[in-house]
N, C-alpha and C positions, 0 to 999 in steps of 0.2 A: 552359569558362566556365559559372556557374550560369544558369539558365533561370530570368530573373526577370519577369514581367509587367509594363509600362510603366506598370501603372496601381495596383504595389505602390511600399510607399517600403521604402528601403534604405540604414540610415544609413552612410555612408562610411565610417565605423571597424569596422562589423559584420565577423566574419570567417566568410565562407563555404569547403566545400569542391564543388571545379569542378562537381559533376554533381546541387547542390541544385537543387531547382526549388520557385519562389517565385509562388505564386496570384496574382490581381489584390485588391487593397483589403487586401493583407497590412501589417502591419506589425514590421520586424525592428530591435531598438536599435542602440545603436551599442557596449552592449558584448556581444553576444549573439557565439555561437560554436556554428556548426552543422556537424553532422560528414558524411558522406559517404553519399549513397543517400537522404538526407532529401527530403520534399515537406511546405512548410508551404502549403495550402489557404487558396481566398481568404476574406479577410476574419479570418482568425487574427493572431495579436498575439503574439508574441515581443518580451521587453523584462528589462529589469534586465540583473545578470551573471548571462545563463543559457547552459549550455553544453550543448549535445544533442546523444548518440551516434549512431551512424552507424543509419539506416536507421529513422528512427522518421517519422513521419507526425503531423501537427497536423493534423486538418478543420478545415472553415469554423468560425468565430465562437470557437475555442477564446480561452482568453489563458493565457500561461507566462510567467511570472517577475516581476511587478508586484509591487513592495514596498508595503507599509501604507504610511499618511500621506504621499507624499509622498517616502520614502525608496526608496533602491535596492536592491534587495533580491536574494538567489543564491539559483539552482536549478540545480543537478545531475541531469541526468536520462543513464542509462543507452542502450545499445543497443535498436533492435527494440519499441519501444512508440508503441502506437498511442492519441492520444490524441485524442478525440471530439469530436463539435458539443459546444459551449458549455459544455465543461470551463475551471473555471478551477484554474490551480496559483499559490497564491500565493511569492513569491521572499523566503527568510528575510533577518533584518537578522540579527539577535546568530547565527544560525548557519543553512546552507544549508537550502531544503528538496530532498531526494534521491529522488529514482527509480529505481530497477534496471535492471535488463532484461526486455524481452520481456513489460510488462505490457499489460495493453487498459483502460486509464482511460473506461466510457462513458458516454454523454448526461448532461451536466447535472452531474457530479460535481464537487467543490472541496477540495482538496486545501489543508490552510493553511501558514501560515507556520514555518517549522522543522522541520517535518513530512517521515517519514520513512518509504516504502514500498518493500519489497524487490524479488524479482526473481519474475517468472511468477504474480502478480496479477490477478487477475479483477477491478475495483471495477462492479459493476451501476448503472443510471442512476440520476442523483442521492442516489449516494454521499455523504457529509460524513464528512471525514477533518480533525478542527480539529487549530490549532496545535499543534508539537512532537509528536504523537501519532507511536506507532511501528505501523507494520504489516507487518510479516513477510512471509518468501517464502511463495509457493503459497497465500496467502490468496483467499477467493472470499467477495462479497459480493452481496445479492440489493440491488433499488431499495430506495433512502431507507433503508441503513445509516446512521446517526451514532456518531462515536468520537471520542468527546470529548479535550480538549487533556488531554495529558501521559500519556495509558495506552497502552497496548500489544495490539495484536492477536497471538497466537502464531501460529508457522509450521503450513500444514496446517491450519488454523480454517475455516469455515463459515459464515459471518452470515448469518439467516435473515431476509427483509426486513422494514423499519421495526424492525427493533432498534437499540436503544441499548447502547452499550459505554463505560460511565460508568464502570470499572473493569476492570484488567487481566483479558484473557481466556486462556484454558490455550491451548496448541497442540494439533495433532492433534483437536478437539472440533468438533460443531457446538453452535451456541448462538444463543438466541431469545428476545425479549422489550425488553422495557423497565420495571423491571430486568431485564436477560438471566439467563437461566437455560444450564447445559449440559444440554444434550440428547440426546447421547453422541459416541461416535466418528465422525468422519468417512471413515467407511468406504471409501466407494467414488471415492471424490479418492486416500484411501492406497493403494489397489488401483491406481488408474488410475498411478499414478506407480513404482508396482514395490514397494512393502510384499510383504512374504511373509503367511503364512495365520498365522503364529505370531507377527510383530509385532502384524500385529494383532488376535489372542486377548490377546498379553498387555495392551496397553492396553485393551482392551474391560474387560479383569478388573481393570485400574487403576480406570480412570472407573469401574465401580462400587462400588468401596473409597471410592475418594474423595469421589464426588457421589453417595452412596446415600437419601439425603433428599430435600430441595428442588430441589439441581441449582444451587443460589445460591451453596452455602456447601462449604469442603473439609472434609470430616471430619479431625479435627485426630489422633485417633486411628491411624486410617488412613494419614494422611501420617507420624507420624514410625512405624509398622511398616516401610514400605513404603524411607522416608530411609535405614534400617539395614541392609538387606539388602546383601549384596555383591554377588550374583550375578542382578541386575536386568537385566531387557532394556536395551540402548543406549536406545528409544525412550522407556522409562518412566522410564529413570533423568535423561532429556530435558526430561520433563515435569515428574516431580520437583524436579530445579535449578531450572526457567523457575516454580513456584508458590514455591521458597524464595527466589528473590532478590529476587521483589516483596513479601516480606514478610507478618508477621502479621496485617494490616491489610488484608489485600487477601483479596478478594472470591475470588482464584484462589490 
């Protein structure tokens, strides 16, 4: 049986599994769906249709799954993520907001509506992750990131704090500002996760082909030498794809 506190509520339709344990002043809806090895901390809020993997952790004050206006709203969240004091993740209407696995969402962060983070994320305190925004696996972010609705963070990215990501950002890069600027490689995240010494030289020699100016803008030159080659590293030819499907218009 879950271990609920007599002084959490717990709406009767909610579906728990046996070995949750539920804080006191919690609050869990009635369509929520909590998976196995979970602990939601008192005074968290689980609501909307959200469904949370086995072994993830809600502290005090958080809230998961609350639709805009009034509406009910779906969130998808993965295994193994820890989600902080007074996070909130909002629950999408026209389509879910998603979580991974095994990320650590901390202090203060919000995560919006539609909105979509991958798996072994780092989000640093009071994060802003708006609507529909995408953000990638192995992403790491310092406090008071903002990524604005409808861009994209790449996999392996950097956010250096109080940046703005008002425009699609490359993967593999660190980057800083408002407007952000790339800054180079993220070096020692690709090292820490098993990059060899040649992937990444060869992105190193990318990122300066392509951000040899400002660090704002792709050298357009650069990208289509680099588009033509055959015999590209896996990771740059990664890169490559991820700056041509966001298009001409885009900042990456």
């Amino acid at each position: 049986m879950p271990e609920i506190s007599r002084h959490a509520v717990v709406e009767a339709s909610a579906k728990l599994a046996d070995d949750v344990r539920i804080g006191p002043f919690a609050y869990i809806g009635p369509l929520v769906r909590i998976g196995p090895g979970c602990v939601i901390d008192s005074g968290a809020t689980v609501t909307g249709r959200t469904a949370l993997g086995a072994k993830c952790h809600v502290f005090p004050l958080a809230c998961v799954g609350a639709g805009e206006d009034g509406q009910v709203g779906e969130c998808l969240i993965g295994q193994a993520n820890a989600i902080r004091e007074h996070v909130t993740i909002r629950g999408g209407v026209d389509r879910p907001t998603c979580l991974g696995d095994d990320n650590l969402i901390m202090i203060g962060c919000q995560i919006g509506p539609g909105a979509s983070v991958g798996s072994h994320c780092i989000l640093s305190n009071y994060t802003q992750i708006d609507a529909a925004a995408r953000v990638e696996d192995h992403v790491g972010t310092s406090a008071f990131t903002f990524v604005a609705s409808g861009v994209s963070v790449g996999t392996y990215t950097y956010v250096v704090g109080f940046t703005g990501i008002e425009d699609h950002a490359p993967p593999y890069a660190m980057v800083q500002g408002f407007p952000f600027r790339v800054r180079g490689v993220n070096t020692e995240k690709l090292r820490r996760c098993g990059f060899g010494d040649d992937d990444v030289r060869a992105l190193k020699d990318a990122f300066r082909e392509l951000f040899n100016q400002s660090g704002a803008e792709v050298d357009a030159e650069a990208m289509a030498r680099l588009a033509a080659e055959s015999n590209l590293n896996v990771h740059v030819r990664r890169l490559i794809d991820a700056i041509a499907r966001r298009g001409p218009g885009s900042r990456t």
